[in-house]
C-alpha positions in Angstrom: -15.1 -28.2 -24.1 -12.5 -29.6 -21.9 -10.0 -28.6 -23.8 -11.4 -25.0 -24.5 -11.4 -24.4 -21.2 -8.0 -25.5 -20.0 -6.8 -22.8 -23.0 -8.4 -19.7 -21.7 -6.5 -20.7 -18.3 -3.0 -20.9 -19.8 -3.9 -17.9 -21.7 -4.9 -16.1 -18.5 -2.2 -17.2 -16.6 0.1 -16.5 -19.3 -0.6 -13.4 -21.3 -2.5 -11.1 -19.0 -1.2 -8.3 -17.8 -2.0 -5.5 -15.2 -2.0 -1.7 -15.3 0.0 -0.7 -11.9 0.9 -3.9 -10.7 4.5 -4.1 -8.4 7.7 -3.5 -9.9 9.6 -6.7 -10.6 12.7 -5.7 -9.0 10.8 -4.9 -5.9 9.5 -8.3 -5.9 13.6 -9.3 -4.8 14.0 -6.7 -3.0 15.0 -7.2 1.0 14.3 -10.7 1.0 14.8 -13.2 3.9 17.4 -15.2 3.8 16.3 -18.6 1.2 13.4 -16.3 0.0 13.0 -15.7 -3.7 10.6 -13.7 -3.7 8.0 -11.4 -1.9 4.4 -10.8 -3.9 2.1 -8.3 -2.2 3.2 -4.9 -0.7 1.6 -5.6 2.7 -1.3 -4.2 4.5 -0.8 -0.1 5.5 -0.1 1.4 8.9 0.8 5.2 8.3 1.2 7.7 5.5 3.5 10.3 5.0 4.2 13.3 2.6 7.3 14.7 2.3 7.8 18.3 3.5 8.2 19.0 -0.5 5.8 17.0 -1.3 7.8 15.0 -4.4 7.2 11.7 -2.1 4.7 9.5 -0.3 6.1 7.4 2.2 4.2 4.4 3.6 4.7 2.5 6.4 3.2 -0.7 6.0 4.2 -4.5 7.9 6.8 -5.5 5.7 8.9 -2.2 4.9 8.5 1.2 3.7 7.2 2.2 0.2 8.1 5.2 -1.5 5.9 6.9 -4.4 7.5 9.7 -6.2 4.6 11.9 -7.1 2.7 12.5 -9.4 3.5 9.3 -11.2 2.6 7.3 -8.2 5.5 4.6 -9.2 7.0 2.6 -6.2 11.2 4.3 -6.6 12.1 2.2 -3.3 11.5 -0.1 -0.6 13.3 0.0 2.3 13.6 -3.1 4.5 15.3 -4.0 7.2 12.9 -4.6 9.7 11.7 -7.5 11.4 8.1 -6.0 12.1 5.4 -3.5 11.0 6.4 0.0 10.4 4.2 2.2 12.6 6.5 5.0 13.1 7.6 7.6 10.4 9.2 10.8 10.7 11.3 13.5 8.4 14.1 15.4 9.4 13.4 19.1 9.3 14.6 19.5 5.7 12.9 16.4 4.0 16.2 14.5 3.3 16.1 11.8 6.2 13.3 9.6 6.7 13.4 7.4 10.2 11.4 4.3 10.6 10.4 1.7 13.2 7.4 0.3 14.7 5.4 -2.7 16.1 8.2 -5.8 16.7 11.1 -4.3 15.7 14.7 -4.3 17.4 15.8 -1.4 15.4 15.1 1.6 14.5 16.2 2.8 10.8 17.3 5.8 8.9 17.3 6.6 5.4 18.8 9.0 2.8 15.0 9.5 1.0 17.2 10.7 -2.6 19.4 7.7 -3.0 17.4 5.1 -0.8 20.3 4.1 1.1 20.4 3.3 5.1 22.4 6.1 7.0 22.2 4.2 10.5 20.5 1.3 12.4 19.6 2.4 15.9 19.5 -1.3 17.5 17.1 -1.6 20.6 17.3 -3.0 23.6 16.0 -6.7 23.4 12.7 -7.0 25.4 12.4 -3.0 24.5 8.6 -2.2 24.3 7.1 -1.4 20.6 7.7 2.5 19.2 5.3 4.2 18.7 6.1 7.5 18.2 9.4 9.2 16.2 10.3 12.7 15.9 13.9 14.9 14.9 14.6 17.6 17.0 15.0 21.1 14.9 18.6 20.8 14.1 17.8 17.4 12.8 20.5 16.2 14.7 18.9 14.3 17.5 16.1 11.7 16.5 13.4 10.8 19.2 11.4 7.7 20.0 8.5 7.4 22.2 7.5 3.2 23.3 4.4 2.1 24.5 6.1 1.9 27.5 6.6 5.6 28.2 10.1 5.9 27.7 11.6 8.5 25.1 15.3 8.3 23.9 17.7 10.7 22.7 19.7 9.0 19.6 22.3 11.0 18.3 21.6 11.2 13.9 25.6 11.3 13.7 27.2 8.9 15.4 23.7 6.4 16.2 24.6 6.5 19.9 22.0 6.3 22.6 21.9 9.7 24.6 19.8 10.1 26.9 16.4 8.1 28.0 13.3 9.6 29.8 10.3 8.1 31.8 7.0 9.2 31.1 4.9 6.4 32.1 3.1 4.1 30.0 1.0 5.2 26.8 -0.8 3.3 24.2 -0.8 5.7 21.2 1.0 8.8 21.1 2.5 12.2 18.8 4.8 14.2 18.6 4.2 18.0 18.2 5.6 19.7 15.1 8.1 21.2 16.7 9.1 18.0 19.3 9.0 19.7 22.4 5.6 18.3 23.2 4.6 14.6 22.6 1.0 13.4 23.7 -0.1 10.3 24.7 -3.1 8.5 25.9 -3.6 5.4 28.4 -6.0 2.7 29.0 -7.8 4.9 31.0 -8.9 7.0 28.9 -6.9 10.1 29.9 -4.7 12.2 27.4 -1.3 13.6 28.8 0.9 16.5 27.4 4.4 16.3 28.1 6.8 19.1 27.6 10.4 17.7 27.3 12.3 20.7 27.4 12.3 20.8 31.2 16.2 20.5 32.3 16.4 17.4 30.5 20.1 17.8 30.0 21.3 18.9 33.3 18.9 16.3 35.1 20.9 13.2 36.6 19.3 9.7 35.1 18.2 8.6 38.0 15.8 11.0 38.2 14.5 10.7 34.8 11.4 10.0 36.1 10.9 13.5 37.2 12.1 15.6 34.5 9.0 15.9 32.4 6.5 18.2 33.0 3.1 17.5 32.1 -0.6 18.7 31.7 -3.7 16.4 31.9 -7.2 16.8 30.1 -9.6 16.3 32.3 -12.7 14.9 30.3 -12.5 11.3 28.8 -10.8 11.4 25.5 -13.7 9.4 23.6 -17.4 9.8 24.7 -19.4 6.5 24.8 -18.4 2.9 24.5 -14.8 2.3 22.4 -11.5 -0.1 22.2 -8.5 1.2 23.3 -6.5 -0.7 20.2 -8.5 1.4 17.7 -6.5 5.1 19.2 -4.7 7.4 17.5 -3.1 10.9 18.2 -2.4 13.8 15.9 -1.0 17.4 16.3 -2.0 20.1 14.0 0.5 21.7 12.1 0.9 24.8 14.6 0.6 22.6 17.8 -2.2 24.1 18.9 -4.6 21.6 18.3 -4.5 17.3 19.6 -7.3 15.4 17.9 -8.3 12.0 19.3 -9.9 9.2 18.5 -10.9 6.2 21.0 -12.1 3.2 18.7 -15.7 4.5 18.4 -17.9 6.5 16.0 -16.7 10.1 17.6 -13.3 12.3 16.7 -13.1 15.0 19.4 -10.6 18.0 19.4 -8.4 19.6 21.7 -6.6 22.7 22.2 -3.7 22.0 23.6 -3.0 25.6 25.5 -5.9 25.5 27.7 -6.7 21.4 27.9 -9.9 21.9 26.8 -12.2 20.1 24.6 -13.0 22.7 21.0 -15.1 20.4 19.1 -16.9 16.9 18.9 -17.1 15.3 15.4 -19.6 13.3 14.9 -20.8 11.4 11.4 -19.2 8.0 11.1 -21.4 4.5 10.7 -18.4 2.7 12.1 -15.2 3.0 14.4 -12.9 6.4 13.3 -10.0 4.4 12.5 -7.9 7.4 10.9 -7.3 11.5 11.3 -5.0 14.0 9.7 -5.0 17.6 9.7 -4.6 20.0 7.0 -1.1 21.8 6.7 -3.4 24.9 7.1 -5.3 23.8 10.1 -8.7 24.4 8.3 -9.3 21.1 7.7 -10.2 18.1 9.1 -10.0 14.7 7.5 -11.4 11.1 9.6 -11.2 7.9 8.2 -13.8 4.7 9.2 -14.0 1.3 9.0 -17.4 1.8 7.4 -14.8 2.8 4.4 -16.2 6.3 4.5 -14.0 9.3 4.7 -15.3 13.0 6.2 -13.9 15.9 6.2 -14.6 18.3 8.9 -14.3 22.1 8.5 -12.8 23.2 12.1 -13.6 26.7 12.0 -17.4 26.2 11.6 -17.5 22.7 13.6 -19.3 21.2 10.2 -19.0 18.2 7.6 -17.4 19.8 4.7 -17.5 16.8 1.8 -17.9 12.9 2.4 -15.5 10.9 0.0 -16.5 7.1 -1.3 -14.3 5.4 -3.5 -12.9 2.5 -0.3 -14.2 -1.2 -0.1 -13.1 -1.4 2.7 -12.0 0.6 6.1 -9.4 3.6 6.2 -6.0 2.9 7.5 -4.2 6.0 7.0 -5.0 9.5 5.9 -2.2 12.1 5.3 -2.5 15.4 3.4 0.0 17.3 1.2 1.5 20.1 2.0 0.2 23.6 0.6 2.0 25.0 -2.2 3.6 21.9 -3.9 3.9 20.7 -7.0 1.1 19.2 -8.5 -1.4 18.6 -6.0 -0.5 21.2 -3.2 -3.0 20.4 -0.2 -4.3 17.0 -1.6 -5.2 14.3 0.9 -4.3 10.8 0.3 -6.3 8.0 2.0 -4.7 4.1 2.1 -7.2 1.6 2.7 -7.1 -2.3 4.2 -8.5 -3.0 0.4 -4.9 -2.4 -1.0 -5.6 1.2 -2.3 -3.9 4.4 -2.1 -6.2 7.1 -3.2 -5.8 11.3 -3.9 -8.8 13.3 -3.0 -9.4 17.6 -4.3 -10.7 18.2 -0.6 -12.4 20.8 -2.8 -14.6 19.1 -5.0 -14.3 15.9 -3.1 -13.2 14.2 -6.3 -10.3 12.0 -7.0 -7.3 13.3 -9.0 -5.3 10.3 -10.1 -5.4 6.8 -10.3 -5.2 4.7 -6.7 -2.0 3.0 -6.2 -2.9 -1.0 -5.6 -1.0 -4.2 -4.1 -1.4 -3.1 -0.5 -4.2 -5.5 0.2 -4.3 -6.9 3.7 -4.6 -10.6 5.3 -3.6 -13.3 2.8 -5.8 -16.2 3.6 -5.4 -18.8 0.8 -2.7 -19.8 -1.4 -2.6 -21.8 -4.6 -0.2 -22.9 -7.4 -1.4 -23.8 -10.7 -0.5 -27.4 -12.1 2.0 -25.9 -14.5 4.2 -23.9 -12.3 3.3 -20.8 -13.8 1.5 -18.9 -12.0 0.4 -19.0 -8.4 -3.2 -17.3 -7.0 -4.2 -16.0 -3.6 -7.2 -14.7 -1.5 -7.3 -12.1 0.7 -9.5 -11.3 3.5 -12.6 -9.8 1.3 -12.6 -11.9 -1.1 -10.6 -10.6 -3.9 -8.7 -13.4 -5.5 -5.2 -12.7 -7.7 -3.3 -14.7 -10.1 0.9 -13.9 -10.4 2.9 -14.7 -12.8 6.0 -16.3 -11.1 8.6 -15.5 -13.2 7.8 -11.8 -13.4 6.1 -11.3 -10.2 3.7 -9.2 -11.4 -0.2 -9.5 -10.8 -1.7 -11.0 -14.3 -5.3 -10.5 -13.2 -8.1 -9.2 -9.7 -10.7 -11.8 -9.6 -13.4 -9.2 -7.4 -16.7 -10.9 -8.1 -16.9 -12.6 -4.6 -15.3 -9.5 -2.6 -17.1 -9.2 0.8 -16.9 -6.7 3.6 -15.0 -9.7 5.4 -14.9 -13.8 4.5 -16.8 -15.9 7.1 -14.6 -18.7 5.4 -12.7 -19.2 2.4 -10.7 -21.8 0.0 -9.0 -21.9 -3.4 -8.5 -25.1 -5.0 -5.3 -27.2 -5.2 -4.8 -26.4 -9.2 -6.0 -22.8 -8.5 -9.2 -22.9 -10.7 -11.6 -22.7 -8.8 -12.7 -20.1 -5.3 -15.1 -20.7 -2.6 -16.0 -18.0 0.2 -18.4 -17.1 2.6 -18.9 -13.5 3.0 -20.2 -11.4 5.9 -21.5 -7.9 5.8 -20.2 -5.4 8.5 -17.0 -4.1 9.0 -13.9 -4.7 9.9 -10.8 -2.8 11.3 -6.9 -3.5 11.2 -5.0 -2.9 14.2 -2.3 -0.3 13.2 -0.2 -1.2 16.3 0.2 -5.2 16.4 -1.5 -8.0 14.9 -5.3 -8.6 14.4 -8.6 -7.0 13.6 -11.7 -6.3 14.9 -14.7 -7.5 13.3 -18.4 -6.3 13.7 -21.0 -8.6 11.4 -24.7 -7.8 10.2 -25.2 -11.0 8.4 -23.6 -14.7 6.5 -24.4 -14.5 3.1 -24.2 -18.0 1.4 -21.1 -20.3 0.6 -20.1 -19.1 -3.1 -18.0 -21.3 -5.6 -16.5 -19.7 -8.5 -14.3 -20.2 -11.6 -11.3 -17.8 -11.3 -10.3 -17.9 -15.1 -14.0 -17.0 -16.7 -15.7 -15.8 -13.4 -18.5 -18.0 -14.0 -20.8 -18.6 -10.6 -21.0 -22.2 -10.0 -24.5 -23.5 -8.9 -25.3 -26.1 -6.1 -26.5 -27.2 -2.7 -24.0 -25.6 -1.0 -24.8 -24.8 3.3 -24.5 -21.1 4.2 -23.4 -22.1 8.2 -20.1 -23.0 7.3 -16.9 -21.4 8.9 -14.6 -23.3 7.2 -14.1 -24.9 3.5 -11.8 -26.6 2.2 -11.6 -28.6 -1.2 -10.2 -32.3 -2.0 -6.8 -32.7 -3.4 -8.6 -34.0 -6.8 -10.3 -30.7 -6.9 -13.5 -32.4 -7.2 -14.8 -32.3 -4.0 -15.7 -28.8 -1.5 -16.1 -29.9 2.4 -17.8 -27.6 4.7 -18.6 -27.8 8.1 -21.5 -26.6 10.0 -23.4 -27.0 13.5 -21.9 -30.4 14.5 -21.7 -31.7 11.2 -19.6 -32.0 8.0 -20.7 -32.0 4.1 -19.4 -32.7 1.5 -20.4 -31.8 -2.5 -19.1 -32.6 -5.6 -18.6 -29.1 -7.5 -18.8 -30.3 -10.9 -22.8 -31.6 -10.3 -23.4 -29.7 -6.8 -24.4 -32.9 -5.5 -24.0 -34.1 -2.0 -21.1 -36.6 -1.9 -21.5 -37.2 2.3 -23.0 -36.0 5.0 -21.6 -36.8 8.8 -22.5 -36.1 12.4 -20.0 -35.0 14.6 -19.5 -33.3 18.7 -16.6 -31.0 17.6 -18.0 -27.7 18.4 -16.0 -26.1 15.1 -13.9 -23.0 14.1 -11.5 -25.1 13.6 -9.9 -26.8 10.4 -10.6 -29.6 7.7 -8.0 -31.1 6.1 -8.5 -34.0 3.2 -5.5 -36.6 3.3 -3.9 -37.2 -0.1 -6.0 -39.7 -1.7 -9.1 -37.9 -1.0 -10.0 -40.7 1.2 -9.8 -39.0 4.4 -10.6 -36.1 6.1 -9.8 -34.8 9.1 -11.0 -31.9 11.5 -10.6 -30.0 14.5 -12.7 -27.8 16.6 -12.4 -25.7 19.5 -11.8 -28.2 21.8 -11.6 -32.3 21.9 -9.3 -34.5 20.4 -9.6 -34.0 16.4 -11.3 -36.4 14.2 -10.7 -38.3 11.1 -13.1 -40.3 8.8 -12.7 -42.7 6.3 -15.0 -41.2 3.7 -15.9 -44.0 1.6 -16.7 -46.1 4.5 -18.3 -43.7 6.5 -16.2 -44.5 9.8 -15.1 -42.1 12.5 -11.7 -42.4 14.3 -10.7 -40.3 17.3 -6.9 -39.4 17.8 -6.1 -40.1 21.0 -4.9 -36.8 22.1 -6.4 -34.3 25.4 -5.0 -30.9 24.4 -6.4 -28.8 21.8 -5.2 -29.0 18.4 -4.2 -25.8 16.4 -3.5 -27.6 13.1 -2.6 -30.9 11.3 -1.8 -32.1 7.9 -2.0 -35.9 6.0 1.1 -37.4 4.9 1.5 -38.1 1.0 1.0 -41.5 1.5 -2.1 -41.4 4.1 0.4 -43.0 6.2 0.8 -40.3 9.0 -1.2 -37.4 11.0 0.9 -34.9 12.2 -0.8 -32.2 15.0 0.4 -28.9 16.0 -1.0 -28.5 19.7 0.7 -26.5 22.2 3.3 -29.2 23.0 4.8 -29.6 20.0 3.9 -31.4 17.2 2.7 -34.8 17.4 2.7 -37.5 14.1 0.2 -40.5 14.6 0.4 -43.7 12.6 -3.2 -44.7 10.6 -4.2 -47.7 9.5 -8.0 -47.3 9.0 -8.6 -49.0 12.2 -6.6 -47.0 15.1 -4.0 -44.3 15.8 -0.9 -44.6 17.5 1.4 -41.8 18.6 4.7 -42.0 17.3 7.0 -39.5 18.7 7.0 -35.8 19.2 9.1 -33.6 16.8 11.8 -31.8 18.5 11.6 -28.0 19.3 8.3 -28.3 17.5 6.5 -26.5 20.6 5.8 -22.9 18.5 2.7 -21.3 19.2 -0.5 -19.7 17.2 -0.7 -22.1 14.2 -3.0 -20.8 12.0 -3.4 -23.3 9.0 -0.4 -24.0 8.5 1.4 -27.3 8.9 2.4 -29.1 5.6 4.0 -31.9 4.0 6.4 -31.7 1.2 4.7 -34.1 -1.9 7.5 -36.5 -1.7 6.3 -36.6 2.0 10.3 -36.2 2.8 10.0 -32.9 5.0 7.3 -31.2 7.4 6.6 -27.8 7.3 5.1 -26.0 10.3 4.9 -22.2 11.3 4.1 -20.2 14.8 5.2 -17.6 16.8 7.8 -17.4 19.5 7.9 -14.3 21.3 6.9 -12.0 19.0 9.1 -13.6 15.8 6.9 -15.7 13.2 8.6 -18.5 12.3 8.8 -21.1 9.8 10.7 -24.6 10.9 11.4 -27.7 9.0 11.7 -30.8 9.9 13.2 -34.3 7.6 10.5 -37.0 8.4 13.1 -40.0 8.0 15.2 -38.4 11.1 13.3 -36.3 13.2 15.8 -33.2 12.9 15.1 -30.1 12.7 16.5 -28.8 9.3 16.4 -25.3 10.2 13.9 -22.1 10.7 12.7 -19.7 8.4 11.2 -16.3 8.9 10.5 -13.0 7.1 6.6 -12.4 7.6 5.9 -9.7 10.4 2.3 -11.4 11.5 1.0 -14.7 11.7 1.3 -17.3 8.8 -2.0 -18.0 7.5 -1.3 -20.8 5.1 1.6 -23.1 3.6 1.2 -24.6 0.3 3.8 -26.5 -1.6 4.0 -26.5 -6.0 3.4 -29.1 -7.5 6.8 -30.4 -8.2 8.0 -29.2 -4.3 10.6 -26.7 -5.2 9.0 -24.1 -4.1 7.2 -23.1 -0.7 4.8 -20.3 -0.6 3.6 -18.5 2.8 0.7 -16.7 3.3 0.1 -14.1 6.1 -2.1 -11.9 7.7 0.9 -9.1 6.7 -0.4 -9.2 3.4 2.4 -11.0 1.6 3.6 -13.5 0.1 7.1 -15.5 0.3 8.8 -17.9 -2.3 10.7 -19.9 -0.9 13.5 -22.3 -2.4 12.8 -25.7 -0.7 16.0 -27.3 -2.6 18.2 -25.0 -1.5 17.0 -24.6 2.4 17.0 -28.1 2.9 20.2 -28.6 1.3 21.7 -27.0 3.8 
């Protein structure tokens, strides 16, 4: 039986493969320096149709995709920048494409045809996050509007800095079709219409301040309660109409010549997350996180069609333009459940088949024990297995998806999945990191077999917020109100059962052997049992701890706190601080601190500023042995293969990274 069952797992992890899975080449493509290779297309900020219509662009956090339609096949990714891309815009005649966004230093611009870069419009450093982009009609000047309120004048032929503009600070803003008029809208709930054709040539700078004009609407911009990080902008097509939308259940509609308010939509079960207008202005289209899609007729102020086809909330909504070829006036919808879908706002029907891969938040990583393939977990629950040699997705493992996971773990060998799922919903922010969460209910703790999707029975608590399994792959740990469990998956008996103060959300680690295991909570020192003997030790430490990780050996604790990272010496009995790893000090580690399995290097990842890194450290020395980064959010989880040649990194972008452990630390 044994035996039988190992087969169907090479055979799955072998011969399987996927119908519109990533392009192998684009697995290589734009890759950090010692990555060798990216898997997952990361999570979507912003769609795009080209004025023709032959192309989908999508800004997402690790790049921009873009699909030639109809065939929907990935022709290019175009990298370059450090953070999300959360700013798109097409010169007037469809052949340049400008990017830029959330974290990034530069702005890029790209011949759409060939793929290539035209220019790199570097920012200033400490430059606040763009958020708006837009050519002028000539094409010749591109625009960017920051979250800080300043616009600047780039020249498209030489990628000199013209001209800069003050128009005071804005969370989300547009441009108008024609880029005379950009909108934007503040924390306090006020939307402002600035007209930049005012004398801004003949101005001096310092009075830059002054040289926009603009008009105010004078009723809130969202009705009821809302979050300001849920907002977006849009311009109809003719500029006469602004739609808004305030992190709440309501879209509401301006016209734009007389500041007044022309219609209040009202339909959505969750936050509006997404808009887009028609090229027409007929239409409406609103995206929510309750993964529902309306459109809205504007002439009559009523629903036209609902569309349901998401598992998960809308990120981006952009229609075609009218009068292309195939689908002329189509509206495509991208989702945080890695879909791109094409709706006939007619019939409300899908046309084609969704493009996949875009799937947000990697939580989990595993190899398998032969090097072969590697599987990972996403934020709902859907688990897939990659072939490492191809890069391409072999198989979806969906029988556990979830609105959201309350907690979540794959095994070390990759066989097996555990999850706790919530219902409610759940919302990316488009404009930085994070999501916003609203729950119903916990649903119980879930174990599964990824190869034959069989549902594993047992005992298992349903108050956990964190799982983890032994290293043996044997054992699933859970914790719940001050307490920890333990159960052996293969019988679903309870293995042990301990009593703790750690008020939890925090992490559980199993050392090497199995023997220990090791926790943190919110606050407190973290604690480590001996599991076979049932004894508690404290670590002698007063700061909260992010993170830590077991030497190979059960030799050594290391813990990521916000003064570094600290390694402790156990001996069953007591634990002594060693030292403190230099320039360890990186904040927001989120699960993930490692050791290579010779136990020769330490792995740990944080943020400084807003750069996610990836440092490494020789244990026999001390030294640093260099820093790694590529991911746009935080690093969720680092996992080693089994032979520890390769690293992989999981983040909440959505991705993936190989790296090459014998060549980074060869270095």
């Amino acid at each position: 039986m044994k035996m039988k069952y190992l087969f169907l797992i090479a055979f799955l992890f072998t011969f399987l493969t996927p119908s519109n899975s990533p392009a192998q080449g684009n697995t290589k493509v734009g890759l950090p320096e010692g990555a060798i290779a990216r898997l997952g297309k990361g999570g979507i900020n912003l769609m795009r149709f080209s004025p023709d219509g032959s192309h989908l662009v999508v800004g997402t956090d690790v790049g921009v995709w873009v699909y030639d339609i109809p065939d929907r096949k990935e022709t290019a990714l175009f990298t370059g920048h450090t953070g999300q891309v959360n700013a798109l815009a097409f010169s007037k005649d469809g052949k340049i494409l400008a990017s830029g966004g959330f974290a990034n230093p530069v702005i890029q611009l790209w011949k759409l045809d060939t793929g290539s870069k035209l220019l790199t419009f570097t920012l200033t450093e400490g430059t606040h996050p763009v958020s708006a982009l837009a050519f002028s009609q000539d094409s010749t000047t591109l625009m960017s509007l920051d979250t800080s309120g300043k616009i600047t004048y780039w020249d498209v032929n030489t990628g000199s800095k013209a001209l800069d503009i003050f128009a005071g600070h804005s969370y989300a803003a547009a441009f108008s079709p024609d880029s005379n008029t950009f909108a934007t809208a503040d924390r306090d709930r006020k939307i402002r219409l600035w007209d930049i054709t005012k004398d801004r040539l003949q101005a001096p700078l310092r009075r830059h301040a002054n040289m926009l004009d603009h008009r105010e609407f004078l009723d809130d911009w969202a009705d009821g309660p809302h979050d300001p990080e849920l907002s977006a902008l849009a311009f109809s097509t003719d500029g006469k109409m602004l739609v808004s939308i305030g992190g709440n259940e309501t879209v509401l509609l301006w016209n734009t010549d007389n500041l007044s308010k022309y219609a209040t939509f009202k339909g959505h079960e969750g936050w509006v997350t997404a808009v887009a207008f028609s090229e027409d202005v007929k239409m409406l289209a609103s995206g929510g996180a309750n993964r529902a899609i309306k459109l809205w007729d504007i002439s009559t102020q009523h629903e036209h069609a609902t569309l349901i086809g998401h598992t998960s909330s809308i990120n981006a909504l952009a229609f075609a333009p009218e009068g292309t070829f195939p689908y002329s006036g189509c509206l495509a919808s991208g989702s945080a459940d890695g879909t791109i879908r094409f709706w006939n706002t007619d019939t409300g029907k899908e046309i084609m088949t969704a493009i996949t891969g875009h799937t947000e938040w990697t939580k989990a990583v595993a190899f398998a024990e032969n090097g072969t393939a590697l599987a990972s977990a996403a934020f709902n629950g859907v688990v897939e297995v990659w072939n490492l040699k191809t890069g391409r997705e072999l198989t979806t493992f969906t029988a556990a998806q979830s609105n959201m996971t309350h907690a979540i773990a794959l095994s070390p060998n990759a066989t097996r999945f555990a999850s706790q799922g919530k219902d409610g919903i759940i919302a990316f922010n488009p404009y930085g990191f994070g999501v916003h969460m609203k729950s119903e209910s916990v649903n119980r703790i879930q174990l599964w077999q990824i190869a034959t999707g069989e549902k594993i029975q047992g005992t298992w608590q349903s108050t956990s917020s964190v799982l983890v399994f032994s290293p043996d792959n044997k054992i699933l740990a859970a914790d719940g109100p001050q307490e920890i469990r333990g159960w052996d998956v293969n019988t679903g008996i309870e293995t042990f059962h301990f009593k703790t103060e750690l008020s939890f959300r925090g992490e559980l680690v199993f050392s090497s052997s199995g023997k220990l295991l090791a926790a943190t909570g919110r606050s407190g020192p973290p604690v480590v049992w001996d599991i076979k003997g049932r004894q508690e030790h404290r670590i002698p430490i007063t700061e909260k701890v992010y993170t830590l990780a077991f030497s190979p050996n059960d030799t050594i604790l290391a813990t990521a706190s916000r003064n570094g990272i600290y390694l402790w010496k156990l001996d069953m009995t007591e634990a002594d601080k060693r030292n403190v790893l230099p320039d360890s000090n990186l904040l927001a580690f989120e699960n993930a601190l490692t050791f290579s399995p010779d136990g020769a290097t330490l792995v740990g990842a944080g943020m400084k500023r807003r750069n996610i890194l990836i440092k490494l450290w020789n244990m026999d020395t001390g030294k640093s042995l260099g820093t790694l980064s590529g991911h746009t959010e935080p690093i969720e989880t680092l996992v080693f293969s089994h032979d520890g040649k390769t690293l992989a990194s999981g983040s909440q972008d959505g991705t993936i990274l190989l790296w090459d452990c014998g060549k980074i630390i060869a270095k």
